[in-house]
C-alpha positions in Angstrom: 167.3 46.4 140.8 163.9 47.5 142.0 160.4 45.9 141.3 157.2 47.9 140.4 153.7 46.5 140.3 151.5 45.5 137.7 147.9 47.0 138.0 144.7 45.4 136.8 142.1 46.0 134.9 139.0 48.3 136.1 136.2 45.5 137.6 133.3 48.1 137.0 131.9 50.5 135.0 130.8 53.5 137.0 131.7 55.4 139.6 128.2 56.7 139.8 127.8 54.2 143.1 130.6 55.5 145.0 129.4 59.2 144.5 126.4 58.3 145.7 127.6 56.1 148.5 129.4 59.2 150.2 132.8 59.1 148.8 133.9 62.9 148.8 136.0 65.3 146.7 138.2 62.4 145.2 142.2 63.4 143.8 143.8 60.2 144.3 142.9 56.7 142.7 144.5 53.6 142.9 143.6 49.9 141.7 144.9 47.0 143.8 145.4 43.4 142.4 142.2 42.3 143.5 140.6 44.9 141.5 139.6 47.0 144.5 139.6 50.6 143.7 141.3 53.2 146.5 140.2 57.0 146.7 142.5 59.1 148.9 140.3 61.9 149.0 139.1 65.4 150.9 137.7 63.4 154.0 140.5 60.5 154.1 140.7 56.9 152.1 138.0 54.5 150.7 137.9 51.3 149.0 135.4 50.4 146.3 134.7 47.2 144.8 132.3 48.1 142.3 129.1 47.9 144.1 130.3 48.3 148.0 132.5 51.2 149.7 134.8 50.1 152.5 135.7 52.9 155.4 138.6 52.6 157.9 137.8 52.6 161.4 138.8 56.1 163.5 141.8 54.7 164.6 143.2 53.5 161.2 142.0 56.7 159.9 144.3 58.9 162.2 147.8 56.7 161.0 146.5 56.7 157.5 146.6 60.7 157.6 144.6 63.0 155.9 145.6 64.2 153.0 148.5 63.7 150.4 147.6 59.7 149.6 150.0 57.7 147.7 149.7 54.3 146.8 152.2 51.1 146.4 151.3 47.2 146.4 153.7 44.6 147.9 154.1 41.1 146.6 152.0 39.9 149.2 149.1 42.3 148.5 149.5 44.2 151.4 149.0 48.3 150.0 151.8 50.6 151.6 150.0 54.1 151.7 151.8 57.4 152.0 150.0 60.6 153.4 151.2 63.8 154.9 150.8 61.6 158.4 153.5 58.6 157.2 153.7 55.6 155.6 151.6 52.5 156.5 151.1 48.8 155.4 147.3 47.6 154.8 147.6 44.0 155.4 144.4 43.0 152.5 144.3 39.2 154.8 144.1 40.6 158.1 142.5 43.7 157.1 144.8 46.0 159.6 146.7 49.2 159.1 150.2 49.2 160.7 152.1 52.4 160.8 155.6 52.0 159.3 157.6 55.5 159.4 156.6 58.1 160.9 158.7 61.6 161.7 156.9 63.2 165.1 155.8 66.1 163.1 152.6 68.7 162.4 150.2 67.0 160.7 149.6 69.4 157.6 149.0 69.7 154.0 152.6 70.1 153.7 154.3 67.4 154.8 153.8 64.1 152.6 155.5 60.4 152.2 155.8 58.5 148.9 156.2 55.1 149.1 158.9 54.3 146.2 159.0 51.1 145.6 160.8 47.7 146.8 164.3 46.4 146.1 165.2 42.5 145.8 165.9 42.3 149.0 162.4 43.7 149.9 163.1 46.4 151.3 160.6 49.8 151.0 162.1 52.6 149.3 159.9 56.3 150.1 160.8 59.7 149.6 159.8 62.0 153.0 159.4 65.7 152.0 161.3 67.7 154.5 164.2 64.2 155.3 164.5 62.8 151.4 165.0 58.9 150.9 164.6 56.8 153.3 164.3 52.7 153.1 162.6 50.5 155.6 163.6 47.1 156.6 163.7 44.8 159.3 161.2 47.6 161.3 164.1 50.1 161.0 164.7 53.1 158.9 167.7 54.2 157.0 168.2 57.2 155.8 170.1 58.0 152.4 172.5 61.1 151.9 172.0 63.7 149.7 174.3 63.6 146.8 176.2 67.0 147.4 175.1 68.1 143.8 171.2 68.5 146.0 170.8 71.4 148.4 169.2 70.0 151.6 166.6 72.5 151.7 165.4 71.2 148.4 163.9 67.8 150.1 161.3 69.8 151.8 160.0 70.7 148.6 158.7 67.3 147.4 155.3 67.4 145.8 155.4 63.9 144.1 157.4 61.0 143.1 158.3 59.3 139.9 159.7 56.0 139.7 160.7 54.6 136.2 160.7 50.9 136.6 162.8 50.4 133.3 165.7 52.4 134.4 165.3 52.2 138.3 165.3 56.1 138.5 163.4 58.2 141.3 162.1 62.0 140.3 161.0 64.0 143.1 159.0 66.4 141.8 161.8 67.4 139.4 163.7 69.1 141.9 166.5 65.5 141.4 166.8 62.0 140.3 168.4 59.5 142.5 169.1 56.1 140.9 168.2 53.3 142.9 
């Protein structure tokens, strides 16, 4: 079985502050457990508390990628981001970005990693566009086979991820579904 998060309530009312603050062309949102909202957007990732916006330094910034930003939260509040650079773990208590999997690749618009979600076992599950699913423990990768019934070619045509906590399924941009 495989565990989702549960996400909180909005802790503001406007976004009017974050506009104004600098936060560019935003098309990713995502609330953490504190209440923290994340904006993967046109110029990279910001956090906003409701009245303060948080930048990465230029280091983090090139690990966290560019574009493409998918969001997960562990247990432990860490928030495992995928971008079309790979997949990284924000620790929220030692407020550092460690860079989890990542496939020596260009660094485009195309190329994007989905966290999934995590198993009992915690292990991270993430879907790589161009490889398929992968799952990272124990600071190793494994990757899974295709089902024969999927094309290889048709993993490097992942746009987004589903997963359906209720029945453990995983929809890559409706191209399959892999139970997990």
């Amino acid at each position: 079985a495989t565990k989702g998060q549960n996400i909180g309530m909005y802790n503001f009312e406007e976004f009017d502050l974050a506009h104004k603050a600098g936060v560019p062309g935003v098309y990713k949102m995502f609330q953490d457990t504190t209440g923290v909202i994340w904006f993967g957007s046109t110029n990279g990732i910001y956090r906003y508390d409701g009245s303060r916006i948080y930048e990465f330094s230029a280091e983090q910034k090139t690990i966290l990628g560019k574009t493409n930003y998918s969001f997960l939260q562990a247990k432990n509040g860490d928030v495992i981001i995928g971008s079309d650079y790979g997949v990284c773990r924000y620790s929220l208590k030692h407020n550092s970005v460690e860079l989890l999997v990542h496939l020596n690749r260009v660094f485009n618009d195309r190329s994007r990693f989905y966290p999934i979600c995590f198993d009992e076992a915690g292990s991270l599950w993430f879907a790589a566009s161009g490889k398929g699913i992968g799952v990272y423990a124990d600071e190793k990768v494994t990757w899974i086979a295709n089902p024969p019934e999927i094309p290889a070619e048709s993993v490097s045509k992942i746009s987004d991820v589903f997963f359906n906590q209720l029945t453990g399924d995983v929809y890559l941009a409706g191209y399959f579904n892999i139970q997990t």
